[in-house]
C-alpha positions in Angstrom: -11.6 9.1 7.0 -12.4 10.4 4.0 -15.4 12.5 1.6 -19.3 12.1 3.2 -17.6 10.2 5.9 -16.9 12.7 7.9 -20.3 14.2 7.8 -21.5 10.9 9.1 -19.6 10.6 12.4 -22.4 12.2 14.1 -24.9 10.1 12.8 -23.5 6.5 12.6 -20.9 6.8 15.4 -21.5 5.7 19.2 -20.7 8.3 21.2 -18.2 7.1 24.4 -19.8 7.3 27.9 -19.1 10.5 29.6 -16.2 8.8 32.6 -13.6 7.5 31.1 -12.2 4.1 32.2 -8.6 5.1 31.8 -6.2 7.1 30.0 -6.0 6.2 26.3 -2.8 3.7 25.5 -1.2 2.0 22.5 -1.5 -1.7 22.5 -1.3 -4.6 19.6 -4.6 -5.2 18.9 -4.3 -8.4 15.8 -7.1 -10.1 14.1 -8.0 -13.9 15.1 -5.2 -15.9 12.7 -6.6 -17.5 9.9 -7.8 -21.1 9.7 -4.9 -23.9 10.7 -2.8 -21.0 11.6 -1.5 -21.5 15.7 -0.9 -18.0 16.2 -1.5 -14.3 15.2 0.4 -13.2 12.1 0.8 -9.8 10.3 -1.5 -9.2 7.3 1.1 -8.2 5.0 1.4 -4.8 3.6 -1.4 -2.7 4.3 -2.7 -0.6 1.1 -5.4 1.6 3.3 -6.8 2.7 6.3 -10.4 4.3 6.8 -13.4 4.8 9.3 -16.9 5.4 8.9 -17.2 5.5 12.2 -16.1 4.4 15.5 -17.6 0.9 14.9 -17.3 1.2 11.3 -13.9 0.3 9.9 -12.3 -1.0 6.4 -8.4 -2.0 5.9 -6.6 -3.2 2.3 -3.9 -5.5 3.0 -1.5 -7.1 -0.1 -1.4 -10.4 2.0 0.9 -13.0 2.6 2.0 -16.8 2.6 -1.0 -17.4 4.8 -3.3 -14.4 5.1 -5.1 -13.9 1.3 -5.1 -10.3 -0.3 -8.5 -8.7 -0.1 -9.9 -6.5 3.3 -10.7 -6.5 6.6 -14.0 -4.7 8.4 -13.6 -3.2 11.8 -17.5 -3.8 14.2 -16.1 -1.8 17.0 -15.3 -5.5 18.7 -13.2 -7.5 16.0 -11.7 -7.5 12.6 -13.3 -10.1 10.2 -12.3 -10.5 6.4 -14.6 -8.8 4.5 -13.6 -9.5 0.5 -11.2 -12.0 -0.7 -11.7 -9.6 -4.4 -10.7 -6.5 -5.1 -7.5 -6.1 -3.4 -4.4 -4.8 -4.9 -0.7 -4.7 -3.8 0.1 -1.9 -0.8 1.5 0.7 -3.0 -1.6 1.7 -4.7 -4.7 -0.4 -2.5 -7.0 2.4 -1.5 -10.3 3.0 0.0 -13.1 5.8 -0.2 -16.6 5.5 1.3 -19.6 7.3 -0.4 -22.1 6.0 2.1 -22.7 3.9 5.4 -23.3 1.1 2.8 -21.1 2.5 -0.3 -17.8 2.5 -0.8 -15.2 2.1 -3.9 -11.5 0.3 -4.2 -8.3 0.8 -6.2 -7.4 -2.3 -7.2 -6.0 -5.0 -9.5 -7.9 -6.4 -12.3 -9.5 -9.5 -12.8 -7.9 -12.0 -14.3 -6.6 -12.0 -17.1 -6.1 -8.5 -17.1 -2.8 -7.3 -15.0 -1.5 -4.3 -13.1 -1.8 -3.0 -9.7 -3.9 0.3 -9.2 -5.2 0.2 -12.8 -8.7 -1.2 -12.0 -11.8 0.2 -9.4 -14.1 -1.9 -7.8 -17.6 -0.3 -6.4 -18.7 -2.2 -3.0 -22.8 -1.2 -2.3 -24.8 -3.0 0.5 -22.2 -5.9 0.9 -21.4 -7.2 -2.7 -19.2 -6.0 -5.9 -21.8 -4.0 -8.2 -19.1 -2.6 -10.5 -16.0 -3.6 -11.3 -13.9 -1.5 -13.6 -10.6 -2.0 -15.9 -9.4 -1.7 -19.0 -7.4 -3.7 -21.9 -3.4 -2.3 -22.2 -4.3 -1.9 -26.0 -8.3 0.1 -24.9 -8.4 3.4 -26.8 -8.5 5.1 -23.3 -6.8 3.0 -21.1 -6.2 3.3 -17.4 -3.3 4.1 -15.7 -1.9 3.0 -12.6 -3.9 4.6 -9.4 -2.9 5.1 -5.8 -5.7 7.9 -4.5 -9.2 7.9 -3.8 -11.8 10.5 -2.2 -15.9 10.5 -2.6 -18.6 13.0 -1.5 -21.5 10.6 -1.6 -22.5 8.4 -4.3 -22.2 10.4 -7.3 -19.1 12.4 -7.2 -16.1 10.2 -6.7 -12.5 11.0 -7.8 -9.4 8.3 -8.1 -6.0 9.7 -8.7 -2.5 8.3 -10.0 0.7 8.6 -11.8 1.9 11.2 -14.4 1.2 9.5 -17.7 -0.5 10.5 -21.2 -3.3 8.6 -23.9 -2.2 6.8 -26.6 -2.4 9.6 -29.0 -0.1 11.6 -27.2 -2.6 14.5 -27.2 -3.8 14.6 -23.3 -0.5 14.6 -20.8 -0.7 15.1 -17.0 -1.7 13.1 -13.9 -4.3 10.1 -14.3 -7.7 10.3 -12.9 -10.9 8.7 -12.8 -13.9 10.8 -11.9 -17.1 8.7 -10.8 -20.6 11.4 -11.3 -23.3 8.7 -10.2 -23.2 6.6 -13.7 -20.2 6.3 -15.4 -16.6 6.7 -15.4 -14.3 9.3 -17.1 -11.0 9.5 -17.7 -8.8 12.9 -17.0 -5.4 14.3 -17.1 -4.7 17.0 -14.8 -2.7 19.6 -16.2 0.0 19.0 -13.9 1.7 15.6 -14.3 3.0 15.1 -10.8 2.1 11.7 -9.4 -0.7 11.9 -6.8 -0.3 10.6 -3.5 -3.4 11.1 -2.0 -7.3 12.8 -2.3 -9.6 13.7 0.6 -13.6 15.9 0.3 -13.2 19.0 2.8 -15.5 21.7 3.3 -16.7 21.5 -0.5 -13.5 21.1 -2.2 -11.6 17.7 -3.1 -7.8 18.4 -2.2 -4.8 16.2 -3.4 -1.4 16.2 -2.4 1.5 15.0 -5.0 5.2 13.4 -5.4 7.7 15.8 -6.7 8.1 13.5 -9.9 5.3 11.8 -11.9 5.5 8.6 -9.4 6.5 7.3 -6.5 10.6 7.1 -6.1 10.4 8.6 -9.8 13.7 10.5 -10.7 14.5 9.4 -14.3 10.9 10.4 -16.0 10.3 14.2 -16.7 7.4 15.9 -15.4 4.7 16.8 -17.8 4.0 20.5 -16.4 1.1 22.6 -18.7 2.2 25.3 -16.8 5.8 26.4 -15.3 6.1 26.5 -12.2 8.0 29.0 -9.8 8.4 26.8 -6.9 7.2 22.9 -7.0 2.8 22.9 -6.0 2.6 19.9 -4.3 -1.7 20.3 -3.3 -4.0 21.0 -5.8 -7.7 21.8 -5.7 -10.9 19.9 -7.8 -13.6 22.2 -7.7 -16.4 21.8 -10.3 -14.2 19.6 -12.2 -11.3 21.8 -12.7 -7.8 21.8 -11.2 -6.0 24.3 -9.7 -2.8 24.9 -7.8 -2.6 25.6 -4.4 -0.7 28.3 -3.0 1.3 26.6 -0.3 4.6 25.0 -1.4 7.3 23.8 1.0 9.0 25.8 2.9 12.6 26.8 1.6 15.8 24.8 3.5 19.1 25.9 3.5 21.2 22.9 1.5 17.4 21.9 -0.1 17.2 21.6 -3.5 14.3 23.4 -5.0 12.7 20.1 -6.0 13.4 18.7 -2.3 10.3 17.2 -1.0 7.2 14.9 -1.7 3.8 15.6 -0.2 2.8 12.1 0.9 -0.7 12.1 2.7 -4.2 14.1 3.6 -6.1 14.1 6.6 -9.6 15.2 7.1 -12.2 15.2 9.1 -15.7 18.0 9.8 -13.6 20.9 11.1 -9.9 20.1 9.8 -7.3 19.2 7.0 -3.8 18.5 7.4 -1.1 17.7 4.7 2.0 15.7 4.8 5.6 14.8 3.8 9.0 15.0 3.8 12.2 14.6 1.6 12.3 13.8 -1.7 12.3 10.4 -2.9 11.3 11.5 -6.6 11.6 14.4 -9.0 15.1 15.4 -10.7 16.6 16.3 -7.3 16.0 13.3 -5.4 18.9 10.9 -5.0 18.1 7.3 -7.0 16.8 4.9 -4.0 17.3 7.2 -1.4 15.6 10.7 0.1 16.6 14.1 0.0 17.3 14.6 4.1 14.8 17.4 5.5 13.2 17.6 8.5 9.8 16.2 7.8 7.1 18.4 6.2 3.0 19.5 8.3 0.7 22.1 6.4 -2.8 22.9 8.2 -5.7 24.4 6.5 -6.5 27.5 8.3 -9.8 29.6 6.6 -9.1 28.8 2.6 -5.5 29.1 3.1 -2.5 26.6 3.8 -0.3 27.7 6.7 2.9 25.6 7.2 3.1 24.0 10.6 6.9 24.2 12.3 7.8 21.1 13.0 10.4 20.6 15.4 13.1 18.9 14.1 15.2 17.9 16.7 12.6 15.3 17.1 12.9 13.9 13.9 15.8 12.4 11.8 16.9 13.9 8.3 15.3 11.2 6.4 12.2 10.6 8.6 9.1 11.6 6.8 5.5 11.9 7.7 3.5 8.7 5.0 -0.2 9.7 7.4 -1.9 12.0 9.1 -5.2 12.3 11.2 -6.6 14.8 12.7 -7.2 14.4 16.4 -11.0 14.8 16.7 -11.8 18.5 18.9 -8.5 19.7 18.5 -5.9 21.6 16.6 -3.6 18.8 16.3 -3.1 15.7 14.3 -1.6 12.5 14.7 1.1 11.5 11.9 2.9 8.3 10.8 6.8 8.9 10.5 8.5 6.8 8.8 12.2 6.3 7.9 12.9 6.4 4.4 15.1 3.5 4.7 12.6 1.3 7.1 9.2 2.0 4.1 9.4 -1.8 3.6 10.7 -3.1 6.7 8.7 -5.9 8.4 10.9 -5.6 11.7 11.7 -1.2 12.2 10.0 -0.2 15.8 6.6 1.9 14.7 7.1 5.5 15.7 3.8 7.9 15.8 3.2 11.7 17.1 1.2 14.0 17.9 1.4 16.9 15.9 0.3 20.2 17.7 -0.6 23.6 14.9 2.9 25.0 16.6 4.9 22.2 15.8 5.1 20.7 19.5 5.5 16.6 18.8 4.8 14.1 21.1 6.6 11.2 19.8 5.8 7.4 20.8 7.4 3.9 19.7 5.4 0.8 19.1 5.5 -1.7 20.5 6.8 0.0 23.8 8.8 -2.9 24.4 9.9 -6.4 22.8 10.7 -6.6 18.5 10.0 -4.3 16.1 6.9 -5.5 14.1 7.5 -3.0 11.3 7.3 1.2 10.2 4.3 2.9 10.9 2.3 3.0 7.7 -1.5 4.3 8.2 -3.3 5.5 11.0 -6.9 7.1 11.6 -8.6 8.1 14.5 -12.6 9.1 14.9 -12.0 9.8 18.5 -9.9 11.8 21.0 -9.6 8.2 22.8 -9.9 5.7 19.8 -7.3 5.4 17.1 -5.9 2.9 14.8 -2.2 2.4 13.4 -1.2 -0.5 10.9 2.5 -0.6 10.2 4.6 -1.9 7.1 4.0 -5.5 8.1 0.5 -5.8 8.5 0.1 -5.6 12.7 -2.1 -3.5 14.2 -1.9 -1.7 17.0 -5.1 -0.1 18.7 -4.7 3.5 20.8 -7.8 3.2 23.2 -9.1 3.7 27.0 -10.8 0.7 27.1 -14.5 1.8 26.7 -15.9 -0.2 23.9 -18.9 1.0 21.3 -22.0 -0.9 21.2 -20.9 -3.8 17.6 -21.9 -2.9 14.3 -24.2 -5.0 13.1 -24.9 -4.0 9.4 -25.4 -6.9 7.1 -23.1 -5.2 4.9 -20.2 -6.2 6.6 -20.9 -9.2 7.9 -20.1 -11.6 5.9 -16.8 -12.3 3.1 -16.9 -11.3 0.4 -15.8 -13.7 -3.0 -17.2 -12.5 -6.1 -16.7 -9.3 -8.3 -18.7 -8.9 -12.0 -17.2 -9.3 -15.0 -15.0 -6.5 -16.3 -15.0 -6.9 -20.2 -18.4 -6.1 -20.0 -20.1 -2.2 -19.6 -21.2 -1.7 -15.8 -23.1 0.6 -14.0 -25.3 0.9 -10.8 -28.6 1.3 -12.3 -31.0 3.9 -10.8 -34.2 3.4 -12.9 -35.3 0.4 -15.4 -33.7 0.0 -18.3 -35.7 0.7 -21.7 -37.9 -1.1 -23.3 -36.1 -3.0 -26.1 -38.1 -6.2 -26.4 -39.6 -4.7 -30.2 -42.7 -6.4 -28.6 -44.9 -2.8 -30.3 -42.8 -2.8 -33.3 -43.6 -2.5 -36.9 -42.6 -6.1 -39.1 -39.3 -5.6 -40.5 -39.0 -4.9 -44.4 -38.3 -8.1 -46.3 -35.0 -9.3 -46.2 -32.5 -8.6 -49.6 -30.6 -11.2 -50.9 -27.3 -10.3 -50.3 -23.7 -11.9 -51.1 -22.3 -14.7 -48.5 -20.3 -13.2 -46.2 -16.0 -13.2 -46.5 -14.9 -15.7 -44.1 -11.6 -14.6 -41.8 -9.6 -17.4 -40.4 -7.8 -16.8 -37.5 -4.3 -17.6 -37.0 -2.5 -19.2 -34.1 -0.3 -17.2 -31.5 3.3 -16.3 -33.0 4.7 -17.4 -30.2 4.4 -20.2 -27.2 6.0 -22.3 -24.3 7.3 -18.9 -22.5 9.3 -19.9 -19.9 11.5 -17.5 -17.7 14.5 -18.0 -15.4 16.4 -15.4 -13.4 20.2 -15.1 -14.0 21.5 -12.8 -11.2 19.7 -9.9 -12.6 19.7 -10.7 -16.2 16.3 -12.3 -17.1 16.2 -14.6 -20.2 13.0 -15.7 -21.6 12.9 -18.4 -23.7 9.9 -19.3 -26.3 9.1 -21.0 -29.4 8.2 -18.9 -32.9 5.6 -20.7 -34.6 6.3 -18.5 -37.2 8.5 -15.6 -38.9 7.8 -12.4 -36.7 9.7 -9.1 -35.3 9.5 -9.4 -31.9 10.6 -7.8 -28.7 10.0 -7.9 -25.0 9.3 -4.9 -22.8 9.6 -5.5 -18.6 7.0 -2.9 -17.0 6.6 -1.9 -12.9 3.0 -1.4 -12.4 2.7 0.1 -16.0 5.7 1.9 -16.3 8.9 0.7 -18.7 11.7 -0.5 -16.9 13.6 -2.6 -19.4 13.1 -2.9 -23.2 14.6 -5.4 -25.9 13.7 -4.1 -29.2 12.0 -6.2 -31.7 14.3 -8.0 -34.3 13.3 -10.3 -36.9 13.2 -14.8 -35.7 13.0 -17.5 -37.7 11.3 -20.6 -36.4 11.9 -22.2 -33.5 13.3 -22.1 -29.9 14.3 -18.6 -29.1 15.2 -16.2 -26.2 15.4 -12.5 -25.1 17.6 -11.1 -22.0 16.8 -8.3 -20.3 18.5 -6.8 -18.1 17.0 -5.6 -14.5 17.4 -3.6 -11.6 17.1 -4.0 -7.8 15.5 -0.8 -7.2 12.3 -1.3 -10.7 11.7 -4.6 -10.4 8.8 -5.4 -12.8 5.3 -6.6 -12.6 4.7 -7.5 -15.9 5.9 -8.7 -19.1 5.1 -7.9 -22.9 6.1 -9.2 -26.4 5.8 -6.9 -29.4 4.9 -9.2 -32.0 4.9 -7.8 -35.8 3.8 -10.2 -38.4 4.6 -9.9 -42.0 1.4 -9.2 -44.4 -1.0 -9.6 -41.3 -3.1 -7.3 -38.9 -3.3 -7.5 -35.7 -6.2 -9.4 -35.7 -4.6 -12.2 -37.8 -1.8 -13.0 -35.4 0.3 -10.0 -34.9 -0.4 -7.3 -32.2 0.8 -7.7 -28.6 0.5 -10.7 -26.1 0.8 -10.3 -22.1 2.1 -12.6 -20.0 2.3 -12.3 -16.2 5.3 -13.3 -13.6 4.7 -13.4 -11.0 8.5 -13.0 -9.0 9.2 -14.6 -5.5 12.7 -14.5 -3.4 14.6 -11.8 -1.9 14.4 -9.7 -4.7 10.4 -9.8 -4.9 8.4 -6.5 -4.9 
């Protein structure tokens, strides 16, 4: 739960009758299958997790084979898709509500425009009134997001990886920042990736990676200011940032620069942050996790106090990826996750609850039968009534059987399949636009003769028939130059370079380019750098995207 939400639960929620039916349990609680499918499958990997209330619920899921990418709403009785737009893959698919009826997305562009967690789409009273990206070669481009937090409808924030402008000239962490009417980009000062944002008692809080992004330990971290000891949670207060006190507690055989903050929970009363070991920064071990106990912190007055986990009930790579508070308490639950098991669609689910003094209750889902993958998100708006969703897309429902009355909002009623153009400016209007129709205006002056205009002819694409084909893990893609050109190829992983050819000069005809890739940066997107000789960009040279989209065993 997340921003105004939690003011709300008052309000919008249905309180539970005052005899309980039985104690709470854990049990697999799956969505109706799709159309022509026999049976309940998982939803693929789920992006985010979030309650309104009780009754009010929204999940981002990256799909599969036979469940489409978009989100499912929770009516206190079922799960129904909600949007078949405006999804995004799990790594950076997040969800804030501003209102009962308001609520934004990280997602992937429209086509043609590429790259998960670099566009936003704005959801108000059941359809897409804004959806936002921006062109790779845009003056101010976005960067890739994974974060999102509102307090209502005019002060929204969206968070992501360590990256800088074009001109070099503003370095840090990417963020959006939504007042009401329009967007605007900011770097914080600090440039380590964000992993998540939540609104608490006035303040927007964010936790952060070590490095600048997820599993990051080759990039160096853009720091304005040095630090003593890593700050993994920062503050956003009147549109400034600031460094929390807290930082990790220090472990004996820990590298400094040993652990990733990797969630926030919040609800009226509390705020917990979580994480473990290290999977980024320059201590962390490529493709693997610093091993540490994993990682609470509780908000206690304005101050952080570290939580002592018990860590004989954890394993050295086990790290907490979610946290909720449990309503009317001091504790929280908390998703823990193997490092090794973050993409497994088989690991047993293991959740606890976390007490202030470190006491954990630990649980495995499901209790009995096959794994149906790690535990990934989970929210609770109740003491009795919580949700989990693990790595595969199940979901498994923590409940004492008393039911709230449905919600029947028109807002989330229905499916969701169309979201606004984004080349064009958007907004959410609140008052007419102005008068342009020059129906009270004086006659124009009379017109000059003036010389025809210069005529521009536009040149065909350098280059065509890209075809690709994977060669273990050498890629080699093979085109045709239509005409003399420089030209390279650059691989990227959700906006970040993971392979590079440099441009060299081509004649003519059929050509190729090999790159080659790796296991662990698998990429999302390809690019030529085209240079053409005596001509602009506009007359044929520039860069041209293409998209591949990569299936098999290697797939991310």
């Amino acid at each position: 739960m997340r921003g105004a939400a939690l003011v709300a639960l008052v309000a919008l929620g249905c309180a539970a009758p005052a005899a309980r039916a039985a104690a709470p349990i854990w049990h697999l609680a799956q969505p109706d299958p799709p159309a022509g499918a026999p049976f309940k499958v998982p939803l693929g990997p789920p992006g985010d997790l979030v309650f309104w209330s009780r009754n009010r619920g929204l999940l981002g899921v990256e799909g599969n084979a036979v469940v489409p990418r978009g989100i499912y709403s929770w009516d206190g009785r079922t799960w129904h898709e909600l949007a078949t737009v405006c999804g995004s893959s799990g790594d950076t698919m997040r969800i804030a509500f501003a209102g009962p009826d308001e609520f934004w997305t990280v997602s992937e562009p429209s086509q043609p425009r590429v790259g998960s967690g670099t566009a936003l789409c704005h959801f108000v009273n059941g359809q897409v009134v804004g959806s936002f990206s921006t062109a790779p070669e845009a003056p101010d481009p976005y960067h890739t997001m994974d974060a999102a937090a509102c307090n209502g409808p005019d002060d929204c924030w969206f968070g992501g990886y360590g990256a800088q402008d074009p001109t070099g000239d503003r370095v840090g962490a990417f963020h959006l920042h939504w007042d009401g009417h329009s967007l605007t980009t900011v770097y914080a000062p600090q440039g380590r990736g964000v992993s998540a944002l939540a609104f608490h008692g006035g303040t927007f809080f964010e936790t952060t990676f070590d490095g600048r992004a997820p599993e990051d330990t080759s990039d160096p971290v853009a720091l304005a200011a040095p630090e003593t000891k890593p700050a993994l949670i920062h503050r956003i207060s009147g549109g400034r940032f600031s460094n929390d006190p807290w930082t990790p507690p220090a472990l004996a055989g820990a590298p400094a620069d040993g652990a990733d903050m990797l969630a926030l929970g919040a609800d009226a009363t509390d705020l917990w942050a979580v994480g473990g070991g290290a999977a980024s920064g320059p201590d962390a071990p490529d493709g693997d996790v610093v091993p540490r106990p994993p990682l609470a912190a509780r908000l206690v007055g304005d101050a952080f106090a570290s939580v002592p986990v018990d860590g004989t009930a954890f394993g050295p790579t086990d790290r907490f990826v979610s946290v909720s508070p449990a309503p009317g308490s001091t504790q929280a639950w908390v998703a823990v996750q193997r490092f090794a098991d973050r993409r497994s669609t088989n690991a047993k689910a293991t959740v606890a609850l976390l007490g202030a003094d470190g006491h954990a209750t630990v649980t495995r889902l499901p209790v009995s039968g096959a794994g149906r993958g790690a535990a990934a998100r989970i929210a609770f708006t109740d003491p009795n009534d919580g949700w989990l969703v693990t790595t595969a897309g199940w979901l498994f429902h923590y409940t004492d059987g008393t039911e709230p009355d449905r919600d029947t909002d028109p807002s989330y009623q229905g499916t969701i399949t169309f979201r606004p153009n984004e080349a064009q400016a958007q907004a959410t209007p609140d008052a007419p636009p102005p008068d342009d129709s020059q129906l009270f205006a004086p006659p124009p002056p009379p017109v000059q003769p003036t010389a025809p205009p210069a005529t521009t002819k536009r040149l065909s694409a350098a280059v065509k028939n890209v075809r690709s084909r994977l060669r273990g893990l050498t890629l080699v893609v093979s085109f045709k130059v239509v005409r003399k050109a420089k030209i390279g190829l650059t691989a990227k992983r959700h906006g970040r370079v993971v392979a590079q050819a440099k441009p060299r000069s081509m004649k003519p005809g059929n050509r190729s380019i090999s790159l080659r890739l790796n296991r662990q940066r698998w990429p999302t997107a390809l690019s030529f750098q085209i240079t053409e000789p005596g001509q602009s960009n506009g007359g044929g040279g520039g860069t041209g995207v293409i998209t591949t989209q990569w299936v098999g065993p290697h797939a991310r």
